[in-house]
DODRENMI-340314 format. One line per 8 residues: number of its first residue (from 1); their letters; for each residue y, z, x of N, C-alpha, C. Coordinates in Angstrom, 1 decimal, decimal comma. Example, Ala and Ser with C-alpha at 12.3 -4.5 7.8 and 13.67 -1.06 7.14 Angstrom:
1 = AS = -5,7:7,8:13,2:-4,5:7,8:12,3:-3,3:7,8:13,2 ~ -2,2:7,1:12,8:-1,1:7,1:13,7:0,0:7,9:12,9 .
This chain:
1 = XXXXXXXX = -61,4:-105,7:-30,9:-61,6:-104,7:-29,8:-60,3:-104,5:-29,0 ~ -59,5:-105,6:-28,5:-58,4:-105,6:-28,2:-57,6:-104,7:-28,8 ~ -57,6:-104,6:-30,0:-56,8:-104,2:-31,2:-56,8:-102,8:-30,9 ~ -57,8:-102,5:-31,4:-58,1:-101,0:-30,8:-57,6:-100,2:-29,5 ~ -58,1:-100,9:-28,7:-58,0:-100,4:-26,9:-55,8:-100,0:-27,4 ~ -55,6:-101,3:-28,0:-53,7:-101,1:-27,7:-53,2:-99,7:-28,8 ~ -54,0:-99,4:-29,7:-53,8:-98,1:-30,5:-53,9:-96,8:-29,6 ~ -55,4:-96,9:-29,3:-55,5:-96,2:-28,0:-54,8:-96,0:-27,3 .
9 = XXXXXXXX = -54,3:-96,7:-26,5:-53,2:-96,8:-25,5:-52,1:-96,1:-25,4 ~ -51,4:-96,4:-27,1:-50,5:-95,6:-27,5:-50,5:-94,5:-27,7 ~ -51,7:-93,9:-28,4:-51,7:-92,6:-28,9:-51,3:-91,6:-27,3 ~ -52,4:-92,4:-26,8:-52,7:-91,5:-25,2:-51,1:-91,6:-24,2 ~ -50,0:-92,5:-24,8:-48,8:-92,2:-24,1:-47,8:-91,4:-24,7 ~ -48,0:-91,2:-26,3:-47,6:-90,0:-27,2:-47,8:-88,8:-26,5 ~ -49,1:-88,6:-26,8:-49,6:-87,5:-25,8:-49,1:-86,6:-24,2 ~ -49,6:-87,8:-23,6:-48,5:-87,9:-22,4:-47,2:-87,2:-22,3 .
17 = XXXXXXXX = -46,3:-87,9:-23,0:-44,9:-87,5:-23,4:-44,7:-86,2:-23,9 ~ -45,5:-86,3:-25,1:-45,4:-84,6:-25,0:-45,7:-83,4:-25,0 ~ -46,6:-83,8:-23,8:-47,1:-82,7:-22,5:-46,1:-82,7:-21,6 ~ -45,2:-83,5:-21,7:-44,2:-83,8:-20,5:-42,7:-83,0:-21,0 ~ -42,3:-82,9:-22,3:-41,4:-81,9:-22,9:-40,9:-81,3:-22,8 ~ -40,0:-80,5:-22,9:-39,4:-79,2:-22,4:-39,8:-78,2:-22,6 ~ -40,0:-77,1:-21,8:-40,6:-76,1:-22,0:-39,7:-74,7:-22,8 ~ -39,9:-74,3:-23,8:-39,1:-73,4:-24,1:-39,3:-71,9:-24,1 .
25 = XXXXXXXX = -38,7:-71,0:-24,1:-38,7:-69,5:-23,4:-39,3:-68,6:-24,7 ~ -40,5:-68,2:-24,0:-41,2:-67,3:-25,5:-40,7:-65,9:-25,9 ~ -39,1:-65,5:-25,5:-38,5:-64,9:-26,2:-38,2:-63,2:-25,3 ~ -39,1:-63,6:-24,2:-38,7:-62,0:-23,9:-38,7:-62,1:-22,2 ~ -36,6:-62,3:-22,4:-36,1:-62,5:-20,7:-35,8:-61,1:-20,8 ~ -36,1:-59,8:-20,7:-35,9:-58,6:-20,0:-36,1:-58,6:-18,8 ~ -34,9:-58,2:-18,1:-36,0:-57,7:-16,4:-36,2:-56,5:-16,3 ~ -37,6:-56,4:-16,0:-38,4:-55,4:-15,6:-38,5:-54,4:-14,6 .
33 = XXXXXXXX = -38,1:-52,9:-15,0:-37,9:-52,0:-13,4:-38,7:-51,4:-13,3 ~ -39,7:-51,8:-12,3:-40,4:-51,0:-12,4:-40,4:-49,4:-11,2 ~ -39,4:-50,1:-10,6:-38,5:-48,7:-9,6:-37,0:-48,7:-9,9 ~ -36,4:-47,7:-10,0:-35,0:-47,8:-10,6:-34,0:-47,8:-10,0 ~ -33,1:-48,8:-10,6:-32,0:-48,9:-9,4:-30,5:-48,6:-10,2 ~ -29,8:-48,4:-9,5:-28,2:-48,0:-9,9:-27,2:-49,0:-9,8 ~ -26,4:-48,7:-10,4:-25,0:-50,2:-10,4:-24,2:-49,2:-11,4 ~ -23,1:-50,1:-11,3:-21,9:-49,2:-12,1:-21,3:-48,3:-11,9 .
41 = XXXXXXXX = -21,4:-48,0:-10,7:-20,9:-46,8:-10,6:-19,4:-46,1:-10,4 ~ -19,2:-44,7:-10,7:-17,5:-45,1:-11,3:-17,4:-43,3:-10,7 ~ -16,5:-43,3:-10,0:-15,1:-42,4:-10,0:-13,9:-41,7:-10,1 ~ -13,7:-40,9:-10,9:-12,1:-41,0:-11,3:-11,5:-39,7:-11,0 ~ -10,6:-39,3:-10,9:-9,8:-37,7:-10,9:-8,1:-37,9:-11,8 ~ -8,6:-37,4:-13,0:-7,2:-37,1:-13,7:-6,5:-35,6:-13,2 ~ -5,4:-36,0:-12,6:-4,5:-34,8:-11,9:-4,0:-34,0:-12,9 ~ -3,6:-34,4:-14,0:-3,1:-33,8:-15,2:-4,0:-33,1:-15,7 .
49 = XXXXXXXX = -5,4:-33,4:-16,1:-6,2:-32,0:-16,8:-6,8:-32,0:-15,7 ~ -6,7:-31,7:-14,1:-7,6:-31,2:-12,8:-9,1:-31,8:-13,3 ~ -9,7:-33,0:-13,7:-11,1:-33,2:-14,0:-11,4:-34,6:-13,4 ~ -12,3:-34,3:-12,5:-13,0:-35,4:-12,0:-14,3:-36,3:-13,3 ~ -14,2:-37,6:-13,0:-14,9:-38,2:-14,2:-16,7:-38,8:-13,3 ~ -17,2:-39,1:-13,3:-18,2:-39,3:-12,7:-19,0:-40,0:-13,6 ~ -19,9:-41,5:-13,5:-20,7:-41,9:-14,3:-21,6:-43,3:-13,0 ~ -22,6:-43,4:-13,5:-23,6:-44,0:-12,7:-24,3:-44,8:-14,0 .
57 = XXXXXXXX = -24,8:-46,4:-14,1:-25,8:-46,6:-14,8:-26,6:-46,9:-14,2 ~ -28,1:-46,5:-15,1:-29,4:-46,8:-14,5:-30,5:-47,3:-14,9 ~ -30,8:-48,6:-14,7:-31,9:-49,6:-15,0:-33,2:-48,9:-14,6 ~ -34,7:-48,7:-15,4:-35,8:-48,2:-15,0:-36,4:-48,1:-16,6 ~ -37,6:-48,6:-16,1:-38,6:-49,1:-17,4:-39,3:-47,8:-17,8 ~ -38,9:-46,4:-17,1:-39,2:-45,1:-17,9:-37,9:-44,3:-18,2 ~ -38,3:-43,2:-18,6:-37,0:-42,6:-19,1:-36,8:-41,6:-17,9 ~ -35,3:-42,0:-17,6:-34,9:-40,7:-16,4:-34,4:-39,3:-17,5 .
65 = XXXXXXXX = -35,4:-38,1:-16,4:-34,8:-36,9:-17,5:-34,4:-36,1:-16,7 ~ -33,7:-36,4:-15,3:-33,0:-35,3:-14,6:-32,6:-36,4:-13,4 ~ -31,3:-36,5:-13,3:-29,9:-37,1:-12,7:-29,3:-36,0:-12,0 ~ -29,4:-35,8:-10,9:-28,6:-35,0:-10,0:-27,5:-35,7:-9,3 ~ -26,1:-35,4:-9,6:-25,3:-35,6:-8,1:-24,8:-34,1:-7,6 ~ -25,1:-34,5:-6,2:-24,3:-33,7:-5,1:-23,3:-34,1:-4,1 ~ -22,1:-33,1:-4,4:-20,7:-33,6:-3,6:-20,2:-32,7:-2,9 ~ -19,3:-33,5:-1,9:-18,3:-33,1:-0,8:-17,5:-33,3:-0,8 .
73 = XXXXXXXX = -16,5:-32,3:-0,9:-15,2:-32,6:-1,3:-13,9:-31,9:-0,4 ~ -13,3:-33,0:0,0:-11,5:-32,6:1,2:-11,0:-32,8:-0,2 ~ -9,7:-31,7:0,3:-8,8:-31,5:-0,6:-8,5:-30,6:-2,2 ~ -9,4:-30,4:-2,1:-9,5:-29,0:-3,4:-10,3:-27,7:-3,2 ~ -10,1:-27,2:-3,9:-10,4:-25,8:-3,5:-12,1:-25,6:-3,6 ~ -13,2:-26,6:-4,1:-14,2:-26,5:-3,7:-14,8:-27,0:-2,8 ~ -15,7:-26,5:-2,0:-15,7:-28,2:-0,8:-17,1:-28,6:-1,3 ~ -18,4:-27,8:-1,9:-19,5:-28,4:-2,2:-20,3:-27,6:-3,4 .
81 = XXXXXXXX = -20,8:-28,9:-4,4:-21,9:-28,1:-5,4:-22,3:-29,1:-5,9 ~ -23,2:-28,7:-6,8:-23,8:-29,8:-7,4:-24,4:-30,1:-8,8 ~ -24,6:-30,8:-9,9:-24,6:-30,8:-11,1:-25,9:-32,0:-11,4 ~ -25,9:-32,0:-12,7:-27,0:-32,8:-13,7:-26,2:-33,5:-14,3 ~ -26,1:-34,7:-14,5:-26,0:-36,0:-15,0:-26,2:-35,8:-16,5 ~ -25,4:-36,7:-17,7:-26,7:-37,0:-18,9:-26,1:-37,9:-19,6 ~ -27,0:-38,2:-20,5:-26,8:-39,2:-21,2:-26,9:-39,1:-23,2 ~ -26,3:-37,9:-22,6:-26,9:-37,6:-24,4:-24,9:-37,7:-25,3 .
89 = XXXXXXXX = -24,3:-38,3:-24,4:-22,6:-38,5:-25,6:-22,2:-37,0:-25,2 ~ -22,5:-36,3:-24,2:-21,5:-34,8:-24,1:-21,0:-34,6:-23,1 ~ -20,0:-34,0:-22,5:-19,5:-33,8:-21,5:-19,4:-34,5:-20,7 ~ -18,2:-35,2:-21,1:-18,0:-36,6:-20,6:-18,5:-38,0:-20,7 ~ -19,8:-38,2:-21,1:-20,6:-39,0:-21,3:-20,2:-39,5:-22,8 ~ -19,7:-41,3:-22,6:-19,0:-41,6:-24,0:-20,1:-42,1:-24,9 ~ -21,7:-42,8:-24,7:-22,1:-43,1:-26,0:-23,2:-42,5:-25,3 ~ -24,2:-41,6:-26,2:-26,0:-41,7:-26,0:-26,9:-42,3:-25,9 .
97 = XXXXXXXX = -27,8:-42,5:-24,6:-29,2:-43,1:-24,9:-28,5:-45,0:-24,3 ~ -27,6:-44,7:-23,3:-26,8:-46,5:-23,1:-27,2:-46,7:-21,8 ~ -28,1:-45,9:-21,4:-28,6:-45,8:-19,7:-27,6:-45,4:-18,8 ~ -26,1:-44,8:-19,1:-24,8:-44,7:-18,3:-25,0:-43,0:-18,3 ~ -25,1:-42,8:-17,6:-25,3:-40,6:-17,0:-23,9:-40,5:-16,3 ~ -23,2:-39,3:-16,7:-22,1:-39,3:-16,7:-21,9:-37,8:-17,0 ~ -20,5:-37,4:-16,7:-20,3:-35,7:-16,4:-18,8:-35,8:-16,0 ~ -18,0:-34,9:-16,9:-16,4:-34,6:-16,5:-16,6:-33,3:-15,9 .
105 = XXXXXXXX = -15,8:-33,0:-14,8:-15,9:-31,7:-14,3:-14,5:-31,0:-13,8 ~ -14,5:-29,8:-14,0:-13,1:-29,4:-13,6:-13,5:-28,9:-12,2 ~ -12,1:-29,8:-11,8:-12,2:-29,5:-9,9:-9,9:-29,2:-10,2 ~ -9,9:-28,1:-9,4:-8,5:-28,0:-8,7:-8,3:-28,5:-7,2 ~ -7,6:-29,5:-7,8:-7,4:-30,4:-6,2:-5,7:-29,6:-5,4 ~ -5,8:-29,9:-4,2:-4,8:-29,1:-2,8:-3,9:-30,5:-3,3 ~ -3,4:-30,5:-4,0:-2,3:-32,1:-3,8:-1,5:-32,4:-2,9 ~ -1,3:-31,4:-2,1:-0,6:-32,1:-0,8:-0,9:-32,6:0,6 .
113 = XXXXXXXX = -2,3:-32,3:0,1:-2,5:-33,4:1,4:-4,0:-34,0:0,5 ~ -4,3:-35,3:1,5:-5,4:-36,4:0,5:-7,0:-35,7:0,6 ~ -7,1:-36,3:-0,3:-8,1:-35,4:-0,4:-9,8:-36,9:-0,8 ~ -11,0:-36,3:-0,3:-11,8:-37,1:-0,8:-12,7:-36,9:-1,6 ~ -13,5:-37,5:-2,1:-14,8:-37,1:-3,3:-15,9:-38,0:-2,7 ~ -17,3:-37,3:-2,0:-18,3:-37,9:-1,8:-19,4:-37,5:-2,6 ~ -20,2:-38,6:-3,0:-21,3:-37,9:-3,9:-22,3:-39,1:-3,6 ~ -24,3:-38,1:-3,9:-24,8:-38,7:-3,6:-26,0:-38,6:-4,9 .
121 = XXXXXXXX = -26,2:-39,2:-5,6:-26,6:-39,4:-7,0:-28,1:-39,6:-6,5 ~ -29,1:-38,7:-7,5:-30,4:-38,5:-7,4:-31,5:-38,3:-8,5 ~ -32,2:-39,7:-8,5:-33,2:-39,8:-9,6:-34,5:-39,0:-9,2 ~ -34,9:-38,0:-10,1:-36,1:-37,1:-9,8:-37,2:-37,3:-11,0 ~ -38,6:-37,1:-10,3:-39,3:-37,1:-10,9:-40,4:-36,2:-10,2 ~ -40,9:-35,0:-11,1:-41,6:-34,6:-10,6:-41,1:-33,6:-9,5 ~ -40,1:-33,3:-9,5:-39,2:-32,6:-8,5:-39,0:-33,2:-6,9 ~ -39,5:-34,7:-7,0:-39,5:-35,4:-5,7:-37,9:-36,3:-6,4 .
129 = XXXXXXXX = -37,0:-36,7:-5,4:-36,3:-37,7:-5,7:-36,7:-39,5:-4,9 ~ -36,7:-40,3:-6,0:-37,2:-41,6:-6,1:-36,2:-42,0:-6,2 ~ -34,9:-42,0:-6,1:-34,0:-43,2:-5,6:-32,6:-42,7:-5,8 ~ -31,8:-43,1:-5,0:-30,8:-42,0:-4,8:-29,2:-43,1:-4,4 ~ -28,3:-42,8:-4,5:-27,3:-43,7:-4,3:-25,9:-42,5:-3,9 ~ -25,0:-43,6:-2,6:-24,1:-42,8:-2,0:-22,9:-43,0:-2,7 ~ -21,7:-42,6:-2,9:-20,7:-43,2:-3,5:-19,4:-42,1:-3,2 ~ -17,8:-42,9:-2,8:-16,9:-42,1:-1,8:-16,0:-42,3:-2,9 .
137 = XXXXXXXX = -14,6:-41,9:-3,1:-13,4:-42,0:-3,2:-12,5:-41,2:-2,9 ~ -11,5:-41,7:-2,4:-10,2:-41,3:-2,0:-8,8:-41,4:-2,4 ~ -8,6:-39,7:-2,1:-7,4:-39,2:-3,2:-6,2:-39,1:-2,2 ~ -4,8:-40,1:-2,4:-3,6:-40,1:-2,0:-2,9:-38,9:-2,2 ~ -2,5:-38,0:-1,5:-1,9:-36,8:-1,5:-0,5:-36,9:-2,3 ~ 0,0:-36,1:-2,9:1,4:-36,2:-3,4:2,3:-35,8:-2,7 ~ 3,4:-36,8:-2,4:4,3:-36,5:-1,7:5,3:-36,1:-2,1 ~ 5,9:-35,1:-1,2:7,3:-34,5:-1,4:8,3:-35,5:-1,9 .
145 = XXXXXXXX = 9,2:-34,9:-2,9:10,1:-35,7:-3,7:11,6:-35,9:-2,9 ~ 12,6:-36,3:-3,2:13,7:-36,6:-2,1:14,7:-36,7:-3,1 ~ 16,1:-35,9:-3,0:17,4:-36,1:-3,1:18,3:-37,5:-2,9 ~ 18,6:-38,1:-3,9:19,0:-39,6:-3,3:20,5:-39,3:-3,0 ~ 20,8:-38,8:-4,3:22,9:-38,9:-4,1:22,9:-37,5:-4,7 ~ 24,1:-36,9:-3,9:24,8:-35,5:-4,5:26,2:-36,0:-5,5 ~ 26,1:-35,8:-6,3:27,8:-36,3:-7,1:28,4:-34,9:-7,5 ~ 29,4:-34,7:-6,9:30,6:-33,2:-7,0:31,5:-34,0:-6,7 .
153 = XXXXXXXX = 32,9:-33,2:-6,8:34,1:-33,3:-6,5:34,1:-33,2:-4,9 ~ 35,2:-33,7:-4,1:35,4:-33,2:-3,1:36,2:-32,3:-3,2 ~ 37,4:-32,0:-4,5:38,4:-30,9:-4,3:38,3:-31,1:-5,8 ~ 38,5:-29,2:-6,3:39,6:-29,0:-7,5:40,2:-28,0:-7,9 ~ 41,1:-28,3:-8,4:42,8:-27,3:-8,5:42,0:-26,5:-9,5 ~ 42,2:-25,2:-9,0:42,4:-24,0:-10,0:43,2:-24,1:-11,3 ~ 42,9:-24,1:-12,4:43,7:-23,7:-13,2:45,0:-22,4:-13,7 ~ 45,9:-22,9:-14,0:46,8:-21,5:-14,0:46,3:-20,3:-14,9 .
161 = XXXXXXXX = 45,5:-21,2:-15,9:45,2:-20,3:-17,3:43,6:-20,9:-17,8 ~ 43,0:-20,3:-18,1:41,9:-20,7:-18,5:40,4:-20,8:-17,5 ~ 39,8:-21,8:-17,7:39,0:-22,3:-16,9:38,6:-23,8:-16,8 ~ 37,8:-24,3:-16,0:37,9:-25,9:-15,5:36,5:-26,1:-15,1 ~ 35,9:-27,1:-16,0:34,5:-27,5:-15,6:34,2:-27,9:-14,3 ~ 33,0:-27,8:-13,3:32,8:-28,6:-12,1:31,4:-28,9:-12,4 ~ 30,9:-30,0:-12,1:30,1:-30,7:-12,8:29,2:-31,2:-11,7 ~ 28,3:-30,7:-11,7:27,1:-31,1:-10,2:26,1:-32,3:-10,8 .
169 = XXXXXXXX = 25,9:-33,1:-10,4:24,4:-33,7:-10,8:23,7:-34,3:-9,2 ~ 22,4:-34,6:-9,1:21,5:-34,5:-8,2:20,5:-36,5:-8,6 ~ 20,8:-36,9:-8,0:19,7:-38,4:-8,5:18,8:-38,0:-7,3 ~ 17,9:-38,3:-8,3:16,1:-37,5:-7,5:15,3:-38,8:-7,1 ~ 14,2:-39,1:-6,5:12,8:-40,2:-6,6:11,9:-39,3:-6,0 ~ 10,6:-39,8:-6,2:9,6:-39,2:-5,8:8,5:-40,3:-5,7 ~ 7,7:-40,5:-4,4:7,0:-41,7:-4,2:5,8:-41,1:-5,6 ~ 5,7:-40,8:-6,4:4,7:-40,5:-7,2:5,8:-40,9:-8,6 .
177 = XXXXXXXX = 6,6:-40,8:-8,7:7,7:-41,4:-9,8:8,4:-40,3:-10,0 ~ 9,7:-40,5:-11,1:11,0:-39,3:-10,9:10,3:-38,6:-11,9 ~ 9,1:-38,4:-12,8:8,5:-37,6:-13,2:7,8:-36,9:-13,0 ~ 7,6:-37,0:-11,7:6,8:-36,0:-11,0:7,7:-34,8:-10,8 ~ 9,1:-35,1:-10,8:10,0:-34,1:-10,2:10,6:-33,0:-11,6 ~ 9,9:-31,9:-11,2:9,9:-30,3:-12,2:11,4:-29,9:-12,2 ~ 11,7:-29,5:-10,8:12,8:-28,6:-11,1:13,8:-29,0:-9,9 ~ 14,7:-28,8:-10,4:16,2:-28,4:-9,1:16,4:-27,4:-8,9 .
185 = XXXXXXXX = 17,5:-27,5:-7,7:17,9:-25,8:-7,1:19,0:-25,8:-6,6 ~ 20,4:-25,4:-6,8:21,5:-25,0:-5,8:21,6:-23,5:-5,3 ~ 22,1:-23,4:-3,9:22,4:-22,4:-3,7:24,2:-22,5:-3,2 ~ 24,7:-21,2:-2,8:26,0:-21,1:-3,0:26,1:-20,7:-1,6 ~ 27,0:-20,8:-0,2:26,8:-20,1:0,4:28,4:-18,7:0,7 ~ 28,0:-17,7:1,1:29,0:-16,4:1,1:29,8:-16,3:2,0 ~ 31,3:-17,0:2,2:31,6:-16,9:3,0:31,9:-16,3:3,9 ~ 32,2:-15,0:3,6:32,2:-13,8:4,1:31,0:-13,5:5,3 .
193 = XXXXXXXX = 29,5:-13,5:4,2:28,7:-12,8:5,5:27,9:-14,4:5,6 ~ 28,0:-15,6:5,5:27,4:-16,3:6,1:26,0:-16,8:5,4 ~ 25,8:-15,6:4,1:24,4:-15,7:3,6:24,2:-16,8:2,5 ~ 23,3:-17,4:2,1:22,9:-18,4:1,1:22,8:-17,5:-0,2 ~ 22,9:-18,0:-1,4:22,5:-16,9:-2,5:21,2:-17,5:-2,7 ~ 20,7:-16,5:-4,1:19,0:-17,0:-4,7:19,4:-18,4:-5,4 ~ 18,0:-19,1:-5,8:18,6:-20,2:-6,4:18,9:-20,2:-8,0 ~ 19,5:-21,5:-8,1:20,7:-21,6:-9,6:19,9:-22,9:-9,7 .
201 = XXXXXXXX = 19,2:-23,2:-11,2:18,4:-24,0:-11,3:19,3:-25,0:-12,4 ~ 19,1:-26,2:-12,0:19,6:-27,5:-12,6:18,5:-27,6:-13,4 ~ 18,9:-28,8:-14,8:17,7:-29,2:-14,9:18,4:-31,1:-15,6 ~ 17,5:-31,8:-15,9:17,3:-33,1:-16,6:16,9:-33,2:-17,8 ~ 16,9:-32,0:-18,5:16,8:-32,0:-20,6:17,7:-32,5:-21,4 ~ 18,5:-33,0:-20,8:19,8:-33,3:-21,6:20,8:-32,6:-22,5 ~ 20,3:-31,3:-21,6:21,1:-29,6:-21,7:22,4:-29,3:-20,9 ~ 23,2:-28,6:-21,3:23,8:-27,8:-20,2:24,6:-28,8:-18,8 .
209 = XXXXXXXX = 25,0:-29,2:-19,3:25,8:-30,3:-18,5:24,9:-31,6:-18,3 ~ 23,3:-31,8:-18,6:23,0:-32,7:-18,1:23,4:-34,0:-19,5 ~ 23,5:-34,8:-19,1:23,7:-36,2:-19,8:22,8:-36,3:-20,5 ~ 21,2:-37,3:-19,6:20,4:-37,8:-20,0:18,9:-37,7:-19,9 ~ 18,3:-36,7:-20,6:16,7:-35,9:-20,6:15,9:-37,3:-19,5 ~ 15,0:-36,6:-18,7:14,2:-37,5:-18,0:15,0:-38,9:-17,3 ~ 16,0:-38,8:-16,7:16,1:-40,0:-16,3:16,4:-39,7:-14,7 ~ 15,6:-38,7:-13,7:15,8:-38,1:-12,9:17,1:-37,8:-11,9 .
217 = XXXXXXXX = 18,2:-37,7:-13,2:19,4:-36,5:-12,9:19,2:-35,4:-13,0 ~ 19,3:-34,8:-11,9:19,4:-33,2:-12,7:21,1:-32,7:-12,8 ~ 21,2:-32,1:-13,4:22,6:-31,5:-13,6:23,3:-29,8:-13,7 ~ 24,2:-29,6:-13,6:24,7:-28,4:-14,1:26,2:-28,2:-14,6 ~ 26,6:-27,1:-14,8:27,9:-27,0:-15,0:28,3:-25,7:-14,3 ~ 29,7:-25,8:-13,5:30,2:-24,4:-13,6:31,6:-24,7:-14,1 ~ 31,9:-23,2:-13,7:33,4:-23,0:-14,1:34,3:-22,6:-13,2 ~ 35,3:-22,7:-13,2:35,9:-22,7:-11,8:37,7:-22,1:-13,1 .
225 = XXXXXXXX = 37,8:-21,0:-12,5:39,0:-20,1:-12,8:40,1:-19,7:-12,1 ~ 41,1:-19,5:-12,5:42,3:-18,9:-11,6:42,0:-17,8:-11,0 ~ 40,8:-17,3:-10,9:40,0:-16,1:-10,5:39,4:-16,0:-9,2 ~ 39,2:-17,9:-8,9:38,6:-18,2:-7,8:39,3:-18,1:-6,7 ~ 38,8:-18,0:-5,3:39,8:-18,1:-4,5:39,8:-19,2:-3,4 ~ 41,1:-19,9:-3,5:41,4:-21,5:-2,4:40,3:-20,7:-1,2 ~ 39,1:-21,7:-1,2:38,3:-22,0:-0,2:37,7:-23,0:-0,2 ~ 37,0:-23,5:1,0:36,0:-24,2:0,8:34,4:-23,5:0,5 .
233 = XXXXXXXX = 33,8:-24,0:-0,4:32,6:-23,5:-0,8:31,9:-24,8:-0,2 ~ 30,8:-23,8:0,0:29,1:-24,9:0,6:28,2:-24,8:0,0 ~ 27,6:-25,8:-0,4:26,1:-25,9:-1,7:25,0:-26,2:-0,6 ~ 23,8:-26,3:-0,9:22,9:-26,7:-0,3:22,0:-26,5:-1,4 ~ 21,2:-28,3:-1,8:20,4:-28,7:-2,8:19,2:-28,9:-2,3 ~ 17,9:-28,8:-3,2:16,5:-29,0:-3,3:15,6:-29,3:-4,6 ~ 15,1:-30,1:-4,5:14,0:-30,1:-5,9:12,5:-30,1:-5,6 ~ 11,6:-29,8:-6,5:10,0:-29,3:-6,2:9,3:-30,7:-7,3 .
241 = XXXXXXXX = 7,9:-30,7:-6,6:7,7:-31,5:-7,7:6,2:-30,9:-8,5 ~ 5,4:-31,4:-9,1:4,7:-30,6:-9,6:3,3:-30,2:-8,6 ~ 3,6:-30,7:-7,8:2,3:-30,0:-6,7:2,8:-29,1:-5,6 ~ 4,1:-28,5:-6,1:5,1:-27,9:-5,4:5,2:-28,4:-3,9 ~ 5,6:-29,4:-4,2:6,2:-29,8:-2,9:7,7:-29,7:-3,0 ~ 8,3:-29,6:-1,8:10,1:-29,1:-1,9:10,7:-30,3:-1,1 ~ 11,5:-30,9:-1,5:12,3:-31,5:-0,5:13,0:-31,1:0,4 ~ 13,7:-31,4:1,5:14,7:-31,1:2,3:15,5:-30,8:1,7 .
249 = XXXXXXXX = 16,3:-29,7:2,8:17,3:-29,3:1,5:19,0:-30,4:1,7 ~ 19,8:-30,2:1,2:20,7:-31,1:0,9:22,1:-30,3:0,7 ~ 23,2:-31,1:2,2:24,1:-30,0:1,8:25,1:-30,5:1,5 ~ 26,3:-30,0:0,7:27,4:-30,3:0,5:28,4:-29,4:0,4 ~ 29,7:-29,7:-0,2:31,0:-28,9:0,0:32,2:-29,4:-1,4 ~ 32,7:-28,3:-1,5:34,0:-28,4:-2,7:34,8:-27,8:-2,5 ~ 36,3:-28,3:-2,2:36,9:-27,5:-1,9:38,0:-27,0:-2,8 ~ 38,4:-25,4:-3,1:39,0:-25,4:-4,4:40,6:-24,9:-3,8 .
257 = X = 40,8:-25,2:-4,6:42,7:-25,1:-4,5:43,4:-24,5:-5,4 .
């Protein structure tokens, strides 16, 4: 009887133990929405093709079929409108059916002064909206570009016969980089009546007196002949950049002999 009871005993601490076990997970950790919520949400404005990027993802255990954002916008030429979202891989939207709603849009932005992007993203159902999310960014204005060094001669001798290069170049920056910067400009001034001429455009192509394409020199050439006559001549430089902004202008002097 003894014998028995100690079998017993054991079976029933078997038992025990592995009721006591680890519990393991029956395979389905989804979480469940059963009201929908937003995360991910993303902003962008490429200056180069004028297109704002816009994408939102959205968690919800039905299918959203109408995604509204509405925006406000400083600094471009629209200030308010508003669009549909999707999710179908078009118009901006990189894969289908990934829960990310998403929309490239062409906006013309005022680049010179900053500009913002407010938007307020809206899940509809039934023509009521059930959940809605705010979202801001801000756009750094482009700044006018700047003249660093003027490099001319201070003086040069006329030739008796012929003619004689004078060789202008301009080192540019621009807080947006030296590629922001389009174009140069000299003007000449008349000494006679005092007036500036139209402008005489330099450039950085590695044309026409300039050295080296893109390395924000701009350059030119002139010519200077026994035709010319001993004075002092006066330049006054400027460059633009591509949101046409102009630098101050920049003056200098050469005097020919």
């Amino acid at each position: 009887m003894k014998h028995k009871l100690t079998i017993f005993a054991f079976i029933l601490f078997l038992v025990l133990i592995w009721g006591c076990g680890p519990v393991y997970p029956d395979g389905n950790t989804e979480t469940s929405y059963a009201v929908p919520e937003f995360s991910d949400e993303l902003l962008a404005y490429n200056s180069l093709r004028q297109e704002l990027h816009c994408e939102v993802q959205v968690h919800y255990d039905s299918a959203v079929t109408d995604l509204r954002a509405g925006f406000t916008l400083i600094g471009f030429e629209e200030t308010t409108f508003q669009t549909t979202l999707n999710d179908s891989g078009q118009s901006g939207d990189a894969i289908p059916n990934d829960n990310i709603f998403s929309k490239n849009i062409t906006l013309n932005r005022i680049d010179s002064i900053n500009g913002q992007v407010i938007v307020r993203y809206d899940i509809y159902e039934g023509g009521i909206s059930i959940k809605s999310l705010n979202d801001t960014m801000q756009i750094i204005a482009n700044l006018p570009p700047f003249i660093t060094e003027i490099n001319m001669p201070d003086t040069i001798v006329r030739p008796r016969i012929g003619t004689k290069d004078l060789l202008i170049s301009l080192s540019v920056d621009d807080p947006n980089g030296i590629q922001d910067v389009i174009n140069a400009y000299f003007q000449v001034k008349n000494n006679s009546t005092g007036q500036w001429s139209s402008d005489y455009p330099m450039n950085d192509m590695g044309t026409l007196g300039d050295a080296t394409a893109g390395d924000g020199v701009f350059s030119t050439g002139l010519e200077i002949s026994s035709d010319n006559s001993a004075a002092t001549n006066y330049f006054r430089f400027r460059i633009k950049d591509t949101a046409s902004n102009f630098s101050d202008w920049s003056l200098d002097s050469v005097v020919v002999r």
